[in-house]
C-alpha positions in Angstrom: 0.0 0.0 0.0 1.0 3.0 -0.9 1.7 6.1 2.0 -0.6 8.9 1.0 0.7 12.2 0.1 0.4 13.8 3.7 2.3 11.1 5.6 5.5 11.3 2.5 5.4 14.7 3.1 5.7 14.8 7.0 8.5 11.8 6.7 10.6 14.9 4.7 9.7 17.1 6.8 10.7 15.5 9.4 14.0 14.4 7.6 14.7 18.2 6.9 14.2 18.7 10.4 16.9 16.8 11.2 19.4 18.5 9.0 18.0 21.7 9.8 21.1 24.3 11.2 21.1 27.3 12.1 20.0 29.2 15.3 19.0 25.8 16.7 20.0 23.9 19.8 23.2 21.1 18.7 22.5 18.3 21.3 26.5 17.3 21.5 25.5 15.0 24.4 22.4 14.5 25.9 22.0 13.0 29.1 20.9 10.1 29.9 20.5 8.8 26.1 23.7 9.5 23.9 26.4 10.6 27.5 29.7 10.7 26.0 33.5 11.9 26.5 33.8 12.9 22.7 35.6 15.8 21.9 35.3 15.2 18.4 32.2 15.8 18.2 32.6 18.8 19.8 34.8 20.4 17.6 32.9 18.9 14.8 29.5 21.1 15.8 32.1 24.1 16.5 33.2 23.9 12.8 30.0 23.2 11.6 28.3 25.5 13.8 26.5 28.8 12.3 26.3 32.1 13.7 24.0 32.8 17.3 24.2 28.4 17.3 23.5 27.1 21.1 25.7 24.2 21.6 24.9 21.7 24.4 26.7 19.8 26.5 24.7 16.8 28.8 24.7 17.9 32.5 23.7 14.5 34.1 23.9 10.9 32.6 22.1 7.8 34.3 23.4 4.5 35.4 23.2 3.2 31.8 25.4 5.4 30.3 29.1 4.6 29.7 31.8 7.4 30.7 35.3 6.6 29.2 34.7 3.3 29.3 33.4 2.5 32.5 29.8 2.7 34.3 29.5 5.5 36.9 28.3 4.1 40.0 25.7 6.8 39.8 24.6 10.1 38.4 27.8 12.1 38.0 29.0 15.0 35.9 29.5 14.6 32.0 33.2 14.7 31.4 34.8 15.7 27.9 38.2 14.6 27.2 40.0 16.7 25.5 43.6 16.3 24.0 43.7 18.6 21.3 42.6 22.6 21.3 39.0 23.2 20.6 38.3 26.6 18.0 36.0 28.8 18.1 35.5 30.9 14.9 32.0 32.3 15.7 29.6 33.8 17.9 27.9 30.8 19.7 27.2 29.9 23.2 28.3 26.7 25.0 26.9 25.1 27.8 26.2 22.4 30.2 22.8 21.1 31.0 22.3 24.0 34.5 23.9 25.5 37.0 23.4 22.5 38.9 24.3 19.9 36.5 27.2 21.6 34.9 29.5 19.5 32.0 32.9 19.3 32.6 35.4 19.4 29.5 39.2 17.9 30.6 42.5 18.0 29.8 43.8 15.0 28.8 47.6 13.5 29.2 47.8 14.0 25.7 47.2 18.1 26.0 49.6 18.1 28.6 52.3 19.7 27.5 51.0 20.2 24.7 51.7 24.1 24.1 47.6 24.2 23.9 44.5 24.9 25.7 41.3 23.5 25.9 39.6 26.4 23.5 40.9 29.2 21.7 38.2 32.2 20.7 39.7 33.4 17.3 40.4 37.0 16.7 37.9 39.4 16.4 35.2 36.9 16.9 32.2 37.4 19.6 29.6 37.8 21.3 30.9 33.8 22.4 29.3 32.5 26.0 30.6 29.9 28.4 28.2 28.6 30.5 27.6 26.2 33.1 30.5 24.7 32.7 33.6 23.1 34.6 36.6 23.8 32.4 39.6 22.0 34.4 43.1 19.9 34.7 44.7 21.6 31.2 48.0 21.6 31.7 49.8 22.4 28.5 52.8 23.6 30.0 55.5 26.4 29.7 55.6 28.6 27.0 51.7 28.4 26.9 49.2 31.0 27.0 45.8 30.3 28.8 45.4 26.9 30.5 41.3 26.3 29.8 41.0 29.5 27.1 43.0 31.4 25.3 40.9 34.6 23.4 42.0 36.4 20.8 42.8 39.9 19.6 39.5 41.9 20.1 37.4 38.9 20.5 34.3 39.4 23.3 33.9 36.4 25.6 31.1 35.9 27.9 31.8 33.5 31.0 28.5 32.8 33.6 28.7 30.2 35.8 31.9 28.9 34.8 34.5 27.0 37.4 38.1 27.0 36.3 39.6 24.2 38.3 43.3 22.8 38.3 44.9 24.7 35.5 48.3 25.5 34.4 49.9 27.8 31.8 52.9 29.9 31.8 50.7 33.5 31.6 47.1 33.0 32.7 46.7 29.6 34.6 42.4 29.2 33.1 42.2 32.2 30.7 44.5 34.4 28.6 43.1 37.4 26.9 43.5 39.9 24.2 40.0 40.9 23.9 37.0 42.2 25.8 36.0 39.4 28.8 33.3 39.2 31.3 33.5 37.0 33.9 29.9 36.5 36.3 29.4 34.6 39.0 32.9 32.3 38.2 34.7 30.4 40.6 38.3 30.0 39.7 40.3 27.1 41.9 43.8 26.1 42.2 44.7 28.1 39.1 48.7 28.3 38.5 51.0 30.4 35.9 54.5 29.8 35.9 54.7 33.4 34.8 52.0 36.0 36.0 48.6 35.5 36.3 47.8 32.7 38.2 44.0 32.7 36.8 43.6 35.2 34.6 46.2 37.5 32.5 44.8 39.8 30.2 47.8 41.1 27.5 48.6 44.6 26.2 48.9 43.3 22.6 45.2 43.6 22.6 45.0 47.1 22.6 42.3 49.0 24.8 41.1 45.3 25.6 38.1 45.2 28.7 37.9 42.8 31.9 35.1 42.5 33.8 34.4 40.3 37.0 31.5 40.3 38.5 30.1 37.9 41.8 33.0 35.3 41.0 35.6 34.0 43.4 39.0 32.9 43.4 40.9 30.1 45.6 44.1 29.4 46.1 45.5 30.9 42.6 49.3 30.8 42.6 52.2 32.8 39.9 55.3 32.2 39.8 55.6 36.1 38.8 53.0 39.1 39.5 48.6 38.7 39.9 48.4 35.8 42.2 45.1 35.8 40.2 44.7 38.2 38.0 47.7 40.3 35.4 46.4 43.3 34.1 48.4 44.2 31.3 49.9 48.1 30.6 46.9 48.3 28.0 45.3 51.6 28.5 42.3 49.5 28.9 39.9 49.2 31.7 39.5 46.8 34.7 36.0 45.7 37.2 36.4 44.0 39.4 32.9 44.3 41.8 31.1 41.5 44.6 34.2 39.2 44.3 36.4 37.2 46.8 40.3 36.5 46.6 41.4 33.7 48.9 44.8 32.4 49.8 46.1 34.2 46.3 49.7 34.1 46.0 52.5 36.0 43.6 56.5 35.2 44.0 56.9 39.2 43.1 54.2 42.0 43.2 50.3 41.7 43.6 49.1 38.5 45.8 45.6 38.8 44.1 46.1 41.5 41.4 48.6 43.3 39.7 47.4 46.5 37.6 49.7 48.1 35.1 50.7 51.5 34.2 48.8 53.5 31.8 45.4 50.7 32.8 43.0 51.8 34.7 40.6 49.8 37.4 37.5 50.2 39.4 37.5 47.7 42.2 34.4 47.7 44.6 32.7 45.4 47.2 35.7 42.8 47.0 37.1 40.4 49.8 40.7 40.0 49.6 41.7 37.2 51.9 44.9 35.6 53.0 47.0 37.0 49.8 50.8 37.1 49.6 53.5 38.6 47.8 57.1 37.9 48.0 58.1 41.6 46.6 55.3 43.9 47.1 51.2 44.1 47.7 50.4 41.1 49.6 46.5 41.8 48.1 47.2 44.2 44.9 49.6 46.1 43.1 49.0 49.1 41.3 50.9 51.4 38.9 47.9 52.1 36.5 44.9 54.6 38.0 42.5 52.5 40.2 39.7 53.8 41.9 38.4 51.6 45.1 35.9 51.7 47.7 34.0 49.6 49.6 36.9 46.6 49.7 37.4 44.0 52.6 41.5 43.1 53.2 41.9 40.6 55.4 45.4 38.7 56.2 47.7 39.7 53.2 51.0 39.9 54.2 54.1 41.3 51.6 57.4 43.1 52.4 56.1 46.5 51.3 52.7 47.0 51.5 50.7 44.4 53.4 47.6 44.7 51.6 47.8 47.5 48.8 51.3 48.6 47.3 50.7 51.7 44.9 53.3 53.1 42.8 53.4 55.8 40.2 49.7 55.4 40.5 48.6 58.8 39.5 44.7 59.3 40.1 44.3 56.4 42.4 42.1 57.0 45.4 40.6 54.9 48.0 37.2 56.3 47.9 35.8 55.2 51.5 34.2 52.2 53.4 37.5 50.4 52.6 38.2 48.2 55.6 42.0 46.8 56.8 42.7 43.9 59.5 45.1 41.7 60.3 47.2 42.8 57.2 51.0 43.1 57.5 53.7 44.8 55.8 57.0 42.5 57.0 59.6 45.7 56.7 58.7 47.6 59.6 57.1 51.1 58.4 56.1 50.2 54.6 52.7 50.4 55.4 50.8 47.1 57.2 47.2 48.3 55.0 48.6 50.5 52.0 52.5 51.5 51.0 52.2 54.7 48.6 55.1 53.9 46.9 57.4 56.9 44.9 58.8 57.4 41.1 59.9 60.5 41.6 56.7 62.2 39.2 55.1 63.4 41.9 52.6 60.4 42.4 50.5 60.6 44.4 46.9 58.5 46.5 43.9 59.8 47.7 41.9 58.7 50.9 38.3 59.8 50.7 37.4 61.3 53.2 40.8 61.0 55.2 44.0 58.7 55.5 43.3 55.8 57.3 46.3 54.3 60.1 48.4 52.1 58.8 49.1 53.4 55.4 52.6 54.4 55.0 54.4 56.8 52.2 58.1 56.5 50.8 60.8 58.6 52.3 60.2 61.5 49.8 57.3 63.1 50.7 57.1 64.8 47.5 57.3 62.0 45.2 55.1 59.5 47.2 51.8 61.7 48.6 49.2 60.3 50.6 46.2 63.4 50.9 42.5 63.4 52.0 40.9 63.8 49.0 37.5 63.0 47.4 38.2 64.6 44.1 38.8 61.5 41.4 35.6 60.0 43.8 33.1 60.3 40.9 30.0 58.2 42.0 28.9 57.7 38.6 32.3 55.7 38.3 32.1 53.7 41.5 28.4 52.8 41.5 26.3 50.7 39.2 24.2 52.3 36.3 20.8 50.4 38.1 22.1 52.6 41.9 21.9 55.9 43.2 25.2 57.1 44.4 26.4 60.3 46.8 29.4 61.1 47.6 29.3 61.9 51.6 32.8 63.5 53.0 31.7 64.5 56.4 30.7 61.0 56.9 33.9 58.7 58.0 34.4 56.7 56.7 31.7 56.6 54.3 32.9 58.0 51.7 31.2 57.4 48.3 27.6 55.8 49.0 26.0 53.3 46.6 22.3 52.1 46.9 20.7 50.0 44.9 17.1 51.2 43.0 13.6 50.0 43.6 13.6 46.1 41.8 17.4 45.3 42.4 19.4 44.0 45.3 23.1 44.1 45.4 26.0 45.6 47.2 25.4 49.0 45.2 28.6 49.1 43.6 27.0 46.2 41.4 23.6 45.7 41.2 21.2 42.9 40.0 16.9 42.4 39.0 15.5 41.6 41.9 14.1 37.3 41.0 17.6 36.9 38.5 19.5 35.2 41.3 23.0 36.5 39.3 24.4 37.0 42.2 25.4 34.7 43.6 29.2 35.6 44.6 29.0 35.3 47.9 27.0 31.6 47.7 30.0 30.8 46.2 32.4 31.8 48.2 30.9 30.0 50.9 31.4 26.9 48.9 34.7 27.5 48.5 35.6 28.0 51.9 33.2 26.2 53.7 34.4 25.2 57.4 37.9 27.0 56.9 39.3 29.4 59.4 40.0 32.2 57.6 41.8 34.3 60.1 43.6 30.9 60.7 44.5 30.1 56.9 47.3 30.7 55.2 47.7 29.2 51.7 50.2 31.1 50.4 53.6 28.8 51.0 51.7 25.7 49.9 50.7 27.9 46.7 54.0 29.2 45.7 55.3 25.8 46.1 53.6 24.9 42.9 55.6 27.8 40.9 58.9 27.0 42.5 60.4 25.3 40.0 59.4 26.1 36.7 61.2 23.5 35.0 58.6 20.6 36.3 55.2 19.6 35.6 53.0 21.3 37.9 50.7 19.4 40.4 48.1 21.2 41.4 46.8 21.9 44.8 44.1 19.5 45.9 41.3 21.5 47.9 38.4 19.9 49.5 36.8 22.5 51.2 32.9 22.6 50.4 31.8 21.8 47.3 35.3 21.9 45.9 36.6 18.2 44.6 40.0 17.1 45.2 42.0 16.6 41.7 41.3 13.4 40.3 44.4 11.4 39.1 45.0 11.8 35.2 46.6 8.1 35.2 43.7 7.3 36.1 41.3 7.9 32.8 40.7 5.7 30.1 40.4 6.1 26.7 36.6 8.3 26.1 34.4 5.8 24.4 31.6 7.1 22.2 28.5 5.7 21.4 27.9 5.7 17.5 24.5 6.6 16.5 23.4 6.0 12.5 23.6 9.0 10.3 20.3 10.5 9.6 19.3 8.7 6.2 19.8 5.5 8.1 16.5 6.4 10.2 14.6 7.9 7.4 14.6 4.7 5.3 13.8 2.9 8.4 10.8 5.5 8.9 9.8 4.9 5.4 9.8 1.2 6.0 7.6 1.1 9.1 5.0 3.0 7.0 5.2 0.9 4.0 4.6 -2.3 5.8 
């Protein structure tokens, strides 16, 4: 019997249906049905991918699935082995199944090192999203740039809900950067440069290049030069950094947490800085750009000059009140336990809005290094997010500038969310991260540098187990990944076609 004209003309439908591309969701692995380790077929819907393409990654798989070539012994995270760099040349977004069943994309003992990362964003190329995803244990070794991702000249790069776990590079432990990143509620942990910037280094050669990070936190980064965490390039370009937490961050020269660049400049609000260290100067940050901060938390850095903040040749750089200092110190006696206005001999100067706080300390020339009372670079429209009112309250110790939130959002002020979005989320996070650790107690940072010592070995990461945080698994450990092969789609239309001839 022949199929009447309506049912041949849904089976083609339905077989352009699934060939259709374009603005569509690709399944790459979906859990619980096809689960599996196959970076080749990631790369494959990459390359074949068209522009604005949603690109899915399984969260979840169930007992029946097969990881690598083994059964789980329940529901755990899809894992991705990767041993070969995965391009981007695109807008399109990537993600895992939710926040709370994330995919997981791995470095394999084949990348390691392998002089590449996990994904590199080609120049010029953007909007591109991360999300929902654990990007960890790349280890591609010195003379590499960007352990998980490495983004190109101008490209824009979107990362939400990201974790950057156990990764190694010699600049930028999880992410390198010459373009225009925005990093929200991230957690980076036990990131490691043999170079500078243990998580995140973002490189002049891009020009007037952006970095944002927003309601993210970072653990136990370590460089074996300057940014603990985070290098800031001298790229005239512009830093935020806003509802974030820096723990146990180490640097074996300046900046346990950040380093900021001359001629960059940096708004940094509503931040905890925790535990940082630096063997040379700024046991939290160092700055020679032009920062503007306010509202910061420095807890327990330590460095020889400047136990928290170190600023030097920072022209225009003012702490613009509600900035708090405990338990920091400087170890030379008199180079400031909270901030060291360091001196080039310019006339440099730092501001304190509304006054200098105790413990901040200026070099011996007091006309090269200048520490003043003064609110005037404290532009509220700088500090405060566009969705807050800000004011700018002198007579007010230590208040400084003032940032409140409007009607419909929640947030510190200085960043600023829609009341119901549940972005932010920084400070869930954090708690994670540092669940059940004595903060006042911990200090990370020998442990840390230890994994930048010697440059000339293989790094192995720091395992961390506090809260949520896993400890790193052993690569020897993994298996070949083991796809499962489904039949092309022809194969299923002819076996449509069959079922409704007979």
């Amino acid at each position: 019997m022949t199929p009447p004209r309506e049912t041949w003309f849904r089976v083609v439908w339905f077989l352009l249906m699934l060939g259709a591309g374009g603005n569509v969701v690709k399944v790459v692995a979906q859990g619980g049905t096809a689960c599996f380790g196959d970076a080749a077929a990631l790369q494959g819907a990459l390359r074949t991918a068209r522009r604005g393409d949603l690109i899915t990654l399984c969260g979840r798989c169930n007992q029946r699935t097969f990881l690598r070539g083994r059964s789980p012994a329940g529901d755990e995270a899809t894992e991705v082995i990767v041993n070969s760099t995965l391009s981007i040349t695109l807008p399109v977004t990537l993600q895992g199944a939710s926040a709370d069943s994330p995919a997981k994309v791995t470095g394999s003992l084949t990348l390691l090192n392998g002089l590449s990362p996990l994904f590199f964003v080609a120049d010029g190329v953007g909007p591109v999203t991360f999300r929902d995803l654990e990007l960890q244990n790349s280890n591609p070794g010195a003379s590499n740039y960007g352990g998980a991702v490495q983004v190109g000249v101008n490209a824009g790069v979107d990362f939400t809900r990201v974790v950057f776990r156990n990764n190694v590079a010699e600049y930028g432990g999880a992410v390198y950067t010459r373009g225009h990143v925005n990093f929200t509620s991230c957690a980076f942990v036990n990131n490691t440069a043999y170079g500078s910037g243990g998580a995140i280094y973002t490189d002049k050669a891009g020009g007037n290049v952006t970095l944002s990070v927003l309601s993210s936190s970072f653990l136990a980064s370590a460089a074996g030069g300057s940014g603990g965490a985070i290098f800031f390039d001298d790229t005239r370009g512009i830093l935020l950094i806003s509802d974030s937490t820096f723990v146990g961050s180490a640097a074996n020269s300046e900046g346990g947490a950040l380093f900021l660049a001359g001629n960059a400049s940096g708004v940094i609000t509503g931040n905890s800085f925790l535990n940082g260290s630096a063997a040379s100067g700024g046991g939290a940050i160092f700055i020679q750009g032009s920062a503007l901060l306010a509202g910061n938390r420095f807890t327990g850095n330590s460095a020889p000059i400047g136990g928290a903040v170190f600023t030097y040749g920072a022209a225009n750089t003012a702490f613009c009140g509600g900035d708090q200092f405990q338990s920091n110190a400087a170890q030379s006696k008199g180079y400031g336990n909270a901030v060291f206005v360091g001196l080039t001999g310019e006339g440099d100067g730092t501001a304190f809005c509304p006054s200098v706080p105790l413990e901040v300390d200026v070099a011996g020339d007091p006309v090269a290094g200048v520490a003043i009372g003064s609110c005037l670079n404290c532009d509220p429209t700088l500090l405060c997010s566009r969705d807050a009112t800000g004011d700018l309250l002198p007579a007010l110790q230590p208040v400084g500038v003032s940032c409140t939130c409007n009607p419909g959002f929640y947030g510190t002020g200085f960043v600023c969310y829609p009341l119901g979005s549940n972005v932010g989320v920084g400070s869930a996070a954090t708690a994670n991260l540092t669940s059940g650790v004595n903060l006042t107690a911990l200090n990370l940072s020998s442990v840390v540098l230890s994994r930048v010592v010697n440059t000339s070995a293989t790094v192995s990461p720091l395992s961390v187990t506090e809260g949520e945080v896993s400890s790193n698994p052993s690569r020897s450990s993994r298996g070949a990944s083991s796809p499962i092969l489904r039949p092309p789609v022809w194969v299923l239309g002819l076996f449509i076609l069959c079922a409704i001839s007979f």
